[in-house]
N, C-alpha and C positions, 0 to 999 in steps of 0.2 A: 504493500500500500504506500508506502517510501522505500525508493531503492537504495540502497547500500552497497560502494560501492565491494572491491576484491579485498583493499589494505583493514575493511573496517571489521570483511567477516573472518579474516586471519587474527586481528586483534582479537575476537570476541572468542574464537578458537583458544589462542595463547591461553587466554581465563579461563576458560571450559578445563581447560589440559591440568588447571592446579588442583581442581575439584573434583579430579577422579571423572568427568563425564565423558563418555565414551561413544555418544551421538548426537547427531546434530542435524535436524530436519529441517530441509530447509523448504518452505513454501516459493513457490517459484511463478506461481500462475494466481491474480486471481482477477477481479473483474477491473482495477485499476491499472493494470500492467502485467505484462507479457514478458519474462526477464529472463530465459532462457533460450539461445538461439537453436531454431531448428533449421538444419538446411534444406529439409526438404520443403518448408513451408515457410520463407523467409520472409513474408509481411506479417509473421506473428510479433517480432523485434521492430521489422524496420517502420508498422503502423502501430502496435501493440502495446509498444515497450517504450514509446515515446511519454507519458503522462502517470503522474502517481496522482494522492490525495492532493486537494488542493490546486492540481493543473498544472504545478512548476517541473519541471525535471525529470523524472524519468531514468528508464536506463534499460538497459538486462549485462549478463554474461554472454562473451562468446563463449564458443565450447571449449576450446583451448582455458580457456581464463577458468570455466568450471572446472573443467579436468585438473586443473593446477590445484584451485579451493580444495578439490579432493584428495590429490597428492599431499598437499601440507597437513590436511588433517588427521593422515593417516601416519604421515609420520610422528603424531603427538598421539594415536591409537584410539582415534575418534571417527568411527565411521559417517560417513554424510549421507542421508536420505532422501532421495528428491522428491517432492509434490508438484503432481500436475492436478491441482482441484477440478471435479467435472461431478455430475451435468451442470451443477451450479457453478458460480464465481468464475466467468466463464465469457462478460461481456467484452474483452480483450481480444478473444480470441475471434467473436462474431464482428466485433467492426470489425478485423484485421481481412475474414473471409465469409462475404455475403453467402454462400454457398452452406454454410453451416446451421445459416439462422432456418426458419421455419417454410418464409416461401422463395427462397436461395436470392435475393434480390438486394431486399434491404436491412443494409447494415446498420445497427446500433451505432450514434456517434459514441465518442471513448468515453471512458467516466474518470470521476474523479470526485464524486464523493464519495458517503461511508456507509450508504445502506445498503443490504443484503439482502438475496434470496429471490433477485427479481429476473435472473438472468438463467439460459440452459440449452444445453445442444439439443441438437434436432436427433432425438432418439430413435428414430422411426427410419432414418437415411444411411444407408450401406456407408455412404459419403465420411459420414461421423465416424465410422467404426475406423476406415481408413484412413484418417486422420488422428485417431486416437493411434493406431499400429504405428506408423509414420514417428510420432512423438513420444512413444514409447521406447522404440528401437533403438532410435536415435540417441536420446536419455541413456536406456538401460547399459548399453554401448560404452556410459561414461561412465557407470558409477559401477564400482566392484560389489558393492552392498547387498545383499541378499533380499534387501527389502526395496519395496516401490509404493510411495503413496499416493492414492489415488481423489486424495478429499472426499467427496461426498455427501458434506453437511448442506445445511440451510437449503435446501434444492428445494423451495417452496413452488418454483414454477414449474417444475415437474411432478405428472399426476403421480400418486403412488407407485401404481402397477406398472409404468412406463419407467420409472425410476428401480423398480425389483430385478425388471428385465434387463436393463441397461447396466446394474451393477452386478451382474451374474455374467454378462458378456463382456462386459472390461477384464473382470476376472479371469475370463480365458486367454486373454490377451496378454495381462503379464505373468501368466503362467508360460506363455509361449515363450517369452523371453526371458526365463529362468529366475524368475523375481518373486517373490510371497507379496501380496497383497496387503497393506494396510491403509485403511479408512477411516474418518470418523463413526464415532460410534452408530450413526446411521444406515452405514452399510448391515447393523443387522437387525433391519427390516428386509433383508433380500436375501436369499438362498447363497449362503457363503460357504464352501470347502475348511473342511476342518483345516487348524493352522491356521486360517486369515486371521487377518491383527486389527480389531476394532478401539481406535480410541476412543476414551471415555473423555468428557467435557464439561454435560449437563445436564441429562436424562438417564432414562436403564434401557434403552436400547444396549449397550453393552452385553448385557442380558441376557439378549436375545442373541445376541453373536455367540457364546458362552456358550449358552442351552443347542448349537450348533458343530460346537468342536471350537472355536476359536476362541483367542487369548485377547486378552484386553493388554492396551497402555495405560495407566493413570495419570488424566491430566485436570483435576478439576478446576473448573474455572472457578470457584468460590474461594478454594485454597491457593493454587499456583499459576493463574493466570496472569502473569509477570505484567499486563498491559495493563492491569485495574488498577485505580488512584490508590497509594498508599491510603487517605484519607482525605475525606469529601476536599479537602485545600489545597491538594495537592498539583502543581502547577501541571504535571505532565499524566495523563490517563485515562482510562474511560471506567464506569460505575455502574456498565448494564447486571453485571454482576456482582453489585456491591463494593464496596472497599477489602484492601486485602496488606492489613500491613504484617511487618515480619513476623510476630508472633502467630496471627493468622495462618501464614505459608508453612510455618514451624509444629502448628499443633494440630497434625491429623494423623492417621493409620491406615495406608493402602489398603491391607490384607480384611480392615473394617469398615470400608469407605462403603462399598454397596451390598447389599444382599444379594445372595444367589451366586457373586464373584469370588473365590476366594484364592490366599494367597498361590494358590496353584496356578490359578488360572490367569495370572498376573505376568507381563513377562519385563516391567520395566516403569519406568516412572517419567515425563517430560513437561516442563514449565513453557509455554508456549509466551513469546511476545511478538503481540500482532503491534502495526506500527502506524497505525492512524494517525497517534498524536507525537510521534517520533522520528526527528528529523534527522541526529545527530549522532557519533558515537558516544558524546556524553551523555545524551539522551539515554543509548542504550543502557550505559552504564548505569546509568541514576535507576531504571527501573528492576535492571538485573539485580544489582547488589545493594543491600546484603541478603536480598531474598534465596538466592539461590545458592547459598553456602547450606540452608537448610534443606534445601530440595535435595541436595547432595546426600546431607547425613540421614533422610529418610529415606534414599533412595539403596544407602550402602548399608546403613548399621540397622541393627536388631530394634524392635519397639520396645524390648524390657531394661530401662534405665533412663531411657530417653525424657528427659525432664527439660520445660524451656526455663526456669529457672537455673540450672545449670547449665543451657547451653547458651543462655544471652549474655551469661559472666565469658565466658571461651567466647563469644562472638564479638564482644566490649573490647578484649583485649587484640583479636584479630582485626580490628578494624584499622590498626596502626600499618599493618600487612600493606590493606589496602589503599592507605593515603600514602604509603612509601612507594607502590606503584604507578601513584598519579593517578589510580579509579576514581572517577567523579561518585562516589557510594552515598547515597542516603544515610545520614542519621538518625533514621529512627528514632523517635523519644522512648517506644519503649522498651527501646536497648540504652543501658546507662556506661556510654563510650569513654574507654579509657584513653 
């Protein structure tokens, strides 16, 4: 939704590398921009990729430039994940190529606000499927990763059953190309192959993936969605799911988080920051840290000991870590920073 440029997602890498996090998904498509080159379909970048939030700027990766993002990350033992979001989040992709929309004509001008759920390929058209293959191949081609995500959320403008069918046939798709499927959690309303990976967000669709053979991510957005305002004052954020300050990010239980899930069926934990209201790398920084020192130690350690009392005394003194770095990190008030 802001592009970022290659130097900012290495920096944000280097951080990741000190916290033990070993992946890094990167969303690459969604309805504000197109950030990923495909050669076989290059007015997705050269119309696509031109505009974020706001209308200013823009970008994408070349392939070479990903392939690289991927090399560095791997040398710190952090695998990267690509996201092409679809049927939704998707109007990027329709102005880029009239052919895709409903009656192949007319394209959506670009967008560049921040609402969701209004956009969706034309499910119905061999065209799409060929297009998804196409930007699959091409992708998969780059990234050693065993996994491929395919988004899947907010698809409000797609009917149910056209949306079932559609995420049953993607499915085959990067099955073709050697990749396990992960989706958000709404991929399990649709007939998913055991193994596929539903993340979890906001609802128990999760659930429903589970009740099918498949594993969940946890990413709640009431706990760890790194984009919500620290606190209703907070200059940089969004509150559709409330406020989320450190203690927040810090006091919950994967293995307890939903019913019907449990630690079995679990295979990982990710703090998602969307970037609406995020320009900058200190931006990033401000919203990352210190939330996600704790994402880490729930993601690594045991929940028997685990006290935030204890851990905002160890995160009080860590904070010195992070101003010797130069991380623009939040102080939290209710960490009492040494």
């Amino acid at each position: 939704r802001h592009f970022f440029p290659v130097e900012d997602v290495k920096h944000l890498i280097d951080l990741m590398a000190l916290y033990k996090f070993n992946t890094l998904h990167l969303h690459l498509t969604d309805d504000q921009g197109w950030r990923i080159e495909i050669k076989s379909w290059p007015n997705l970048t050269a119309h696509g990729g031109q505009t974020q939030v706001g209308g200013s700027g823009g970008g994408f990766y070349t392939q070479e430039q990903y392939a690289d993002m991927v090399a560095y990350a791997a040398e710190r033992y952090i695998d990267i994940i690509p996201e092409i979001d679809m049927p939704g989040h998707t109007n990027a992709a329709l102005s880029s190529y009239p052919d895709l929309n409903p009656d192949g004509v007319a394209a959506p001008p670009l967008y560049t606000g921040v609402e969701v759920g209004f956009s969706t390929l034309t499910v119905h058209k061999e065209m799409t499927y060929d297009f998804i293959n196409d930007v699959v191949r091409e992708l998969a081609a780059l990234s050693p990763s065993r996994y491929f995500h395919i988004g899947g959320d907010e698809s409000h403008a797609t009917a149910l059953e056209d949306y079932r069918k559609f995420i049953s046939r993607v499915q085959d798709i990067i099955t073709s190309h050697g990749k396990t499927m992960i989706g958000w959690e709404e991929i399990g309303q649709a007939p998913i192959a055991a193994g596929t990976i539903a993340q979890h967000w906001f609802s128990d669709f999760a659930r429903q993936a589970v009740a099918q053979g498949g594993k969940v991510i946890c990413s709640p957005a009431k706990r760890i969605y790194l984009d919500m305002k620290y606190y209703e004052d907070s200059p940089l954020g969004l509150t559709w799911s409330g406020t989320v300050n450190t203690q927040q990010s810090y006091e919950w239980e994967p293995a307890t988080l939903m019913d019907g899930v449990s630690e079995a069926d679990i295979i990982g934990v990710e703090a998602p920051l969307w970037t609406e209201t995020i320009q900058t790398r200190a931006d990033i920084e401000y919203m990352v840290f210190p939330r996600l020192l704790g994402v880490a130690e729930i993601a690594w350690s045991p929940a028997q000991g685990r006290t935030w009392d204890e851990y905002r005394t160890r995160l009080s003194i860590h904070g010195r870590r992070l101003a010797a770095r130069g991380v623009n990190f939040y102080r939290d008030p209710c960490v009492e920073w040494d």
